[in-house]
Structure formats: C-alpha cells, structure tokens
C-alpha positions as CSV (number, residue, x, y, z in Angstrom):
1,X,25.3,-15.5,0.0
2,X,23.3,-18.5,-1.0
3,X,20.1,-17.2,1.0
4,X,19.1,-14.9,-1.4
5,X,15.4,-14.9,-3.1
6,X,14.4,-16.1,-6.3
7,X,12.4,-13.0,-6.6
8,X,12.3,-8.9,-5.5
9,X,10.1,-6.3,-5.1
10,X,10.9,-3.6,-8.0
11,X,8.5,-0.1,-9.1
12,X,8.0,-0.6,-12.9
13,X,7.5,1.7,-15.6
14,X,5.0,0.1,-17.8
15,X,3.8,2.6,-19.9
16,X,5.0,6.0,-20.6
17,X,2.9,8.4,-18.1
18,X,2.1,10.3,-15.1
19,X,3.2,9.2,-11.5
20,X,0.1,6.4,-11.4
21,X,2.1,4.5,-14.0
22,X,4.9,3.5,-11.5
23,X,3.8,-0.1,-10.7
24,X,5.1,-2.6,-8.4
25,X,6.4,-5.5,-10.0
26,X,7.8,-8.9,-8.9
27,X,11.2,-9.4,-11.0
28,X,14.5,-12.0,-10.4
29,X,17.3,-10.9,-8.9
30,X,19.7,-9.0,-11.2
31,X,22.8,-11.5,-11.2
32,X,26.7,-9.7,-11.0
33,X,28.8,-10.3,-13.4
34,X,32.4,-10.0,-13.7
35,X,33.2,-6.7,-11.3
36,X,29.4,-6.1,-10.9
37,X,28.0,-6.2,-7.1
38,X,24.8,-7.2,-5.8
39,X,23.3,-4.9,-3.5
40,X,20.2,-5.1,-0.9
41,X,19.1,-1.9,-0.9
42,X,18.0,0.0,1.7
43,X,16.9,3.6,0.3
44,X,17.0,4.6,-3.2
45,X,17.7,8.4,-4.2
46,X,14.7,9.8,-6.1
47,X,16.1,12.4,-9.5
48,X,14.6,14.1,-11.9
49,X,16.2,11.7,-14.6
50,X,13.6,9.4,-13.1
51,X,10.6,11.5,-13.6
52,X,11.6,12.4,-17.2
53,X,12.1,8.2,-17.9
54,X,9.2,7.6,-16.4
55,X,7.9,10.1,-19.3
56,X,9.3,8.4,-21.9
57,X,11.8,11.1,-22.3
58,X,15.1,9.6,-21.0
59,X,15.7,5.7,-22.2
60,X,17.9,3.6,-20.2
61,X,21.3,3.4,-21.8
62,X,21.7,0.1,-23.6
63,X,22.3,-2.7,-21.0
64,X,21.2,-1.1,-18.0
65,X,17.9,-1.5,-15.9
66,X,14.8,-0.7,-17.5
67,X,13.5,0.1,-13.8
68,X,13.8,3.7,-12.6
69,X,16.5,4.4,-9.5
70,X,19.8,5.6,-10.1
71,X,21.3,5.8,-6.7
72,X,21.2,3.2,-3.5
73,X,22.8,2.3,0.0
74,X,22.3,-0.5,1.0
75,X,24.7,-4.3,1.9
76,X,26.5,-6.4,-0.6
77,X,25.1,-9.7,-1.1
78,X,26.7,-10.9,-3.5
79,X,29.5,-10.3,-6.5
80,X,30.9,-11.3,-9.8
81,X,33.7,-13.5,-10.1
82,X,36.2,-10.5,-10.5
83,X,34.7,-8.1,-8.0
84,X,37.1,-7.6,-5.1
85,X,36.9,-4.1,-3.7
86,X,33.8,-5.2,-1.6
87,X,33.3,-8.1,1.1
88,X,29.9,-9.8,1.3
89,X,28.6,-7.8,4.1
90,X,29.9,-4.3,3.5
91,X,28.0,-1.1,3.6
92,X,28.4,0.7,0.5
93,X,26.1,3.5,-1.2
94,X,26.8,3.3,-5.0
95,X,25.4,5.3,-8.2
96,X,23.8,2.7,-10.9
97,X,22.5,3.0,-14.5
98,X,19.1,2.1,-13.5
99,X,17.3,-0.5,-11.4
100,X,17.8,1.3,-8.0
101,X,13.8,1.0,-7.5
102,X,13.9,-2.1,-6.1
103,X,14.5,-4.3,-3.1
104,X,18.5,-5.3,-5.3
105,X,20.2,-3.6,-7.3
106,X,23.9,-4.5,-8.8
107,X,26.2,-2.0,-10.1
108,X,30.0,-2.4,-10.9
109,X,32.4,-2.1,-7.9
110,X,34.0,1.0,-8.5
111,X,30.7,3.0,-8.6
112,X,30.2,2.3,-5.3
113,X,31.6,4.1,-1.8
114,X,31.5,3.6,1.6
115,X,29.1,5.1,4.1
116,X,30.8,8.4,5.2
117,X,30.8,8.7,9.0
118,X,27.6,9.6,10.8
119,X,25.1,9.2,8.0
120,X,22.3,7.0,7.7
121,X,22.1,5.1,4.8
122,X,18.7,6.8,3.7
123,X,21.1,10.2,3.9
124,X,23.9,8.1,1.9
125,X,21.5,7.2,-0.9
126,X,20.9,10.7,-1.6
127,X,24.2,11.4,-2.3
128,X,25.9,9.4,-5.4
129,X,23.6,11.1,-8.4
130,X,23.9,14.9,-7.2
131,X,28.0,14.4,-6.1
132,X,29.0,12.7,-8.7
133,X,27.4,14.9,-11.7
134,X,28.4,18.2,-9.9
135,X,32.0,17.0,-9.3
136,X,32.3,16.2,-12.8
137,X,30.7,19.2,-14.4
138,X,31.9,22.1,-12.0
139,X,35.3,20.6,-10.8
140,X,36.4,18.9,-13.8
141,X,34.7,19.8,-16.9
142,X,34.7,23.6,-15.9
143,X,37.5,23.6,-13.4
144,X,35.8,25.9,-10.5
145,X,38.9,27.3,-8.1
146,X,38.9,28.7,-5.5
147,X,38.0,32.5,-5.3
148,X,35.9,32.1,-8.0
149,X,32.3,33.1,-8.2
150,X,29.6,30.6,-9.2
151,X,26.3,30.2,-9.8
152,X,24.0,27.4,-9.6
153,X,19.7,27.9,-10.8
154,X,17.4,25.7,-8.7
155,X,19.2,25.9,-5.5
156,X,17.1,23.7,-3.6
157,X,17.0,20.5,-6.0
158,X,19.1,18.0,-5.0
159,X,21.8,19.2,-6.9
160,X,21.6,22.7,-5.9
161,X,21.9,21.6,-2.5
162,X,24.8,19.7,-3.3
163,X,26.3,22.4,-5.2
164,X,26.5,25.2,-2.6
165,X,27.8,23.4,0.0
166,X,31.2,22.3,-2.5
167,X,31.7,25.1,-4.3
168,X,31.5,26.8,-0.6
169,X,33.4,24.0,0.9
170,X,36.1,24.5,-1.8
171,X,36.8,28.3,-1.7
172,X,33.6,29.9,-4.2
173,X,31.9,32.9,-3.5
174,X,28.2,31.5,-4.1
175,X,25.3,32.8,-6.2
176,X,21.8,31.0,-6.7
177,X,18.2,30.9,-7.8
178,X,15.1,30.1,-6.2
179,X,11.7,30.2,-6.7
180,X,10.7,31.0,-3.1
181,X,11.3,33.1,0.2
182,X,11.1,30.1,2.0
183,X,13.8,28.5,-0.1
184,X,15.8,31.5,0.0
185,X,16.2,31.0,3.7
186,X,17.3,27.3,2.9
187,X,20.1,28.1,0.6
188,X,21.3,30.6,2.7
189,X,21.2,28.3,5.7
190,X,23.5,25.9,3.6
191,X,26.1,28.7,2.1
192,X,24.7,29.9,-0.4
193,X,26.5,34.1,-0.4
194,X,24.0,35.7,-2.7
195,X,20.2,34.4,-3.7
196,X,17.1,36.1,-5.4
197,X,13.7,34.6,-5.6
198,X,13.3,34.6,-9.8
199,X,9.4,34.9,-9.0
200,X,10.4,38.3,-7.3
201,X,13.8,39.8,-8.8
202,X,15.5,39.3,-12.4
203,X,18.7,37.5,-11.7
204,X,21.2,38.8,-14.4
205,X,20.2,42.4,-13.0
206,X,20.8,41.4,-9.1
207,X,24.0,39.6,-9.5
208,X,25.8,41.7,-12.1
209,X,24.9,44.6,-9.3
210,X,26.5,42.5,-7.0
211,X,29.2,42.0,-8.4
212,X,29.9,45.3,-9.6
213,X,29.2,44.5,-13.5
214,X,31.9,42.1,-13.7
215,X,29.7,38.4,-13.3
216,X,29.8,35.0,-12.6
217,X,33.2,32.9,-13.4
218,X,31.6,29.6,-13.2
219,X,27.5,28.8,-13.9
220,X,25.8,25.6,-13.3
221,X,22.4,25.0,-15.2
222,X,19.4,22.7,-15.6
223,X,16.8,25.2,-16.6
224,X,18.1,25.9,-20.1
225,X,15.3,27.5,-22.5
226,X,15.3,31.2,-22.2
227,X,18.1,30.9,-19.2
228,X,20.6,30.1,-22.4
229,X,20.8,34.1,-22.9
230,X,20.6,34.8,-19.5
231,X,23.6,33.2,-18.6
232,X,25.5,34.4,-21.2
233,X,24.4,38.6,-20.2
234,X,25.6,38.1,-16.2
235,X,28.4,35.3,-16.9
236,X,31.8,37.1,-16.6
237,X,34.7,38.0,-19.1
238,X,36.1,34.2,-19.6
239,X,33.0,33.0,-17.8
240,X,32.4,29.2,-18.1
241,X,28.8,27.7,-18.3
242,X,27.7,23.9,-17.9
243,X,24.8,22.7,-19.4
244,X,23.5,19.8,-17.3
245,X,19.2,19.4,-18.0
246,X,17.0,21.4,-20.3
247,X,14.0,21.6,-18.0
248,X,12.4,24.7,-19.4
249,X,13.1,23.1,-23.1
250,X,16.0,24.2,-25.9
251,X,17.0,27.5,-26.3
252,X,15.2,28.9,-29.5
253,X,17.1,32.3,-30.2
254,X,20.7,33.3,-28.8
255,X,22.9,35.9,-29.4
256,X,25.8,34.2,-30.1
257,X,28.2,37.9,-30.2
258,X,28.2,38.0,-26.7
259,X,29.6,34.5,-26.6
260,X,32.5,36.2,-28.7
261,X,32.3,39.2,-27.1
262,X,32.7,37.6,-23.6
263,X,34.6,34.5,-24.8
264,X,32.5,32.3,-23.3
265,X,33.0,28.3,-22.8
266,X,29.5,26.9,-23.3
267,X,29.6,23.2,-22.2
268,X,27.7,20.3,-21.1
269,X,27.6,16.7,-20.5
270,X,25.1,13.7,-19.5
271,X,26.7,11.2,-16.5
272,X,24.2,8.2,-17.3
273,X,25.5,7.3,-20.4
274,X,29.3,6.9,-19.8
275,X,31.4,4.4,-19.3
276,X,32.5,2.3,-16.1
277,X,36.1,3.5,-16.0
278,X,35.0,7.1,-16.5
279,X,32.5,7.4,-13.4
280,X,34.8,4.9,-11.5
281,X,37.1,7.6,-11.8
282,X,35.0,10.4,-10.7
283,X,34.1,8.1,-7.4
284,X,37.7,7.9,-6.6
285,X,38.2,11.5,-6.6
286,X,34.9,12.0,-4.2
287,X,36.4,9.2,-2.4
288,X,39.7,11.5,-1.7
289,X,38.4,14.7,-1.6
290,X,34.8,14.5,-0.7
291,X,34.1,11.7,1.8
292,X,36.1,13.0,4.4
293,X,34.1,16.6,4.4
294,X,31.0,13.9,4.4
295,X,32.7,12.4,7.2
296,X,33.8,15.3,8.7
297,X,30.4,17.1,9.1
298,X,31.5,19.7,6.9
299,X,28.9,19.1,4.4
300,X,26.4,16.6,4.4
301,X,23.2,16.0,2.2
302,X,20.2,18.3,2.6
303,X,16.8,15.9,3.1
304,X,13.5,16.7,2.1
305,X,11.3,13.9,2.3
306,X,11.4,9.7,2.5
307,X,8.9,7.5,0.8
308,X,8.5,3.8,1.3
309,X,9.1,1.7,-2.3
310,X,5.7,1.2,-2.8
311,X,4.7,5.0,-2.7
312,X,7.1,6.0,-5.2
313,X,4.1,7.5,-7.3
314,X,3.5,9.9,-4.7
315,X,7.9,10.3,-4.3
316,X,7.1,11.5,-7.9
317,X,4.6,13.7,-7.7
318,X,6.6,15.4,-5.0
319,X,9.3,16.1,-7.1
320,X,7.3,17.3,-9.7
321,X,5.2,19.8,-7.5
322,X,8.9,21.5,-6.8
323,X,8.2,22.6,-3.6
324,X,10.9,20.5,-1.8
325,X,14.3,21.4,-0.6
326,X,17.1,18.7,-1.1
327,X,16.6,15.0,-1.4
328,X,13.7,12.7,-1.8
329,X,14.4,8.9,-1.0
330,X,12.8,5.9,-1.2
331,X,12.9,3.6,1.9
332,X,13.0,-0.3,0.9
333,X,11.6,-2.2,3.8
C-alpha cells in the first residue's frame, strides 16, 4: 500500500515505573523486511511480560520493539520483499517480539495466523501469547497426553484460561488454582475438573486427596517462589513440571531428594527470546491442531476487559490488581 502514514500512534515506555509511565508517543512506521509483514492493528493482547518490561525487569530481545505489545490482529498493509504467505489485505492475528502497542506493528510471516471462525479480532488478539507459550511448554516440552492429569496455578490469567480449555480439549483430567470463589466458578465454567481457592484450602493437601495420593502427571507454573516445593510434594511418581514465570520470586530452599525420590523432570523455557523458525513452527502446529477447535467453537479465548490504546496505563493497572479473569486487550481506533 502506498497510502500508508509517515507517522503512528504507539504507548512508550520511557522510564522504568508504575502504569503512569506508559506514554503515548508519535513514532515512523516500522518498515518489513525480507519475510517481515506490516500490520494495522486493530487490538493488541495485554501480558504480564508487559507489566514486568514496563518495570525494567524484562528487556526486549536484541532487534525487537522497544514498545510494549506482544500480540495483535489486525490487516496486512504491507510486506518485505520475500513475504509471500500473506496478501495485502488479509486478516491475520500474529504473536510479535515487541511493538504491538501501537497503531502498526510488523512481525515475520510465519508468526502470524488467520482469524479462526466467528471471532472478533479484539478476541483473536488475545490469543497468540497464551496459545503459543502453553502449546509449547505443556504439549511439546512436557508432552501432556491424554489421560493425564495436570495442573495449572493462576487459572484465570490469560494463560490459565488458555490452559484448561486444551489440556481439556485434548483428553486431561484438569486441576487448578485460584485465588477467589468467584474465580473458582470461572474455571469451572471453562473445564477446569478440580479447583481450590489457595486463600481458603492448601493445594498439595486437596489434590493429592483427590487423587488418592498418587498426584499430578503434568504441572504448569508462573508463581515459582515457595510453589517450587510445592509442586514437587503433589507432583506424581514421573511427574513433569514447567517453569514458565517466577512471579512470587526464586525459589530460596528445595529439597532436591524428593526430585530423586519422585524422579521428577523440572523444566522451563522463555518464548520471547527464540528464534523465527522455532515459533514459526509452533504456529503451524496451532494452525493444524488448534485453529479448527478455535473455529469450531470448542474452545475460544476467555475476555476480561478492552481498553482503548491510549488507556493502556489503566490496561496495566488492571492486570496488576489480579482480579480479572482471562484476557485484557487494547482496542486501536
């Protein structure tokens, strides 16, 4: 398109701070390069990789975006000279390594999917960050199958949400956390088999109960801290545990014999940092064997909240007060 702007609106992060530092800037278009595509965006996922950059606790990767945003929907405008999965024109929601805070945003072609059927594109900017990093952990890092029980803390987040409703979709007998009643309700609503309100019941106690002592095959986590050992007491025999976030800090004391004892897997990973063939390949899996539940109905992305561009201070400040339940997104007018 030769229409384009010279210039975009994009939410800044200036200094290192609270939400109040998020300030709206007016920046030149990011110009695609070789597979890179431009997008217009339309609604930008809000994560909690966002908050923490926004702290000055999680530095773009080098050559990506210094602006916040790492999911959008939105049109392709325009592409690099060797970008031909995508026709100017085509509706696409995409996962990017930074800059989704903005009125463009480019990303390389093969980090970017089609709408699925029947969702809006506010509802298919919420998905790329949350699918794309549970995929990759649960389903191929830790292999979940089918019959297997799993467990994922902070069942309402974004990626909690997300979680449930694949490990469900795919054949899991589900356990999660909450810090609520109401939210309890929520992730029960969603698939969630088994849930206890940490403010109200210990966990490890409820589920290993529930289970009959035996535990959980397969545990997502973003707390870490103290959940470190936790984990490790109500994961099964074999159990397999994906470290994803750290929100409650490092662990400072393990017992590291009942990681023999049990023998545990303890990984984890980070999605922001790697490559463009590596998450290119993780969107051509979701592609196969996630769109058409998106399309399907059988799943779809759990919303909280919308905030136009310009109020992503107070986007933030929802996030951080914890109280939501699925998705926030930014709405680029």
């Amino acid at each position: 398109m030769t229409d384009l702007p010279e210039k975009m609106l994009a939410i800044a992060i200036p200094a290192p701070g609270g939400p109040d530092v998020l300030a709206p800037e007016q920046r030149h278009l990011p110009v695609p390069l070789g597979e890179e595509i431009l997008i217009k965006v339309e609604a930008a996922g809000v994560n909690r990789p966002d908050v923490l950059q926004r702290m000055g606790a999680y530095p773009p990767p080098k050559g990506a975006s210094d602006l916040p945003g790492l999911e959008v929907s939105g049109t392709v405008v325009s592409k690099g000279v060797s970008a031909g999965t995508y026709e100017i024109g085509d509706k696409v929601t995409a996962l990017a390594p930074g800059g989704g805070y903005a009125q463009y945003c480019k990303v390389h072609q093969s980090h970017a999917l089609p709408i699925p059927d029947g969702l809006s594109m506010v509802e298919a900017a919420a998905l790329p960050e949350t699918f794309f990093t549970v995929w990759t952990n649960v389903f191929d890092r830790v292999g979940l199958k089918a019959g297997e029980r799993f467990l994922v803390h902070g069942g309402t987040s974004g990626i909690g949400t997300t979680a449930i409703q694949l490990a469900k979709a795919f054949g899991a007998e589900v356990f999660t956390t909450v810090g609520s009643d109401e939210k309890l309700e929520a992730v029960k609503a969603i698939g969630a088999d088994h849930a206890v309100n940490y403010n109200k019941t210990e966990f490890v106690k409820a589920f290993l109960e529930e289970t009959s002592g035996e535990g959980i095959h397969v545990i997502l986590d973003m707390v870490g801290g103290d959940y470190v050992e936790k984990n490790w007491k109500v994961a099964a025999v074999e159990g397999r545990i994906c470290q994803i976030a750290n929100l409650n800090g490092v662990a400072e004391e393990v017992n590291f014999s009942r990681l023999m004892v049990k023998r545990l897997t303890h990984t984890g990973s980070t999605l922001r940092p790697r490559d463009d063939t590596f998450k290119g390949a993780i969107a051509a899996c979701l592609k196969e064997k996630v769109w058409p539940l998106l399309s399907s109905g059988k799943i779809k992305p759990v919303m909280d909240s919308t905030f136009p561009l310009e109020k992503a201070a107070d986007a933030h400040r929802r996030m951080e007060g914890s109280s939501h339940i699925g998705k926030i997104v930014l709405t680029v007018g």
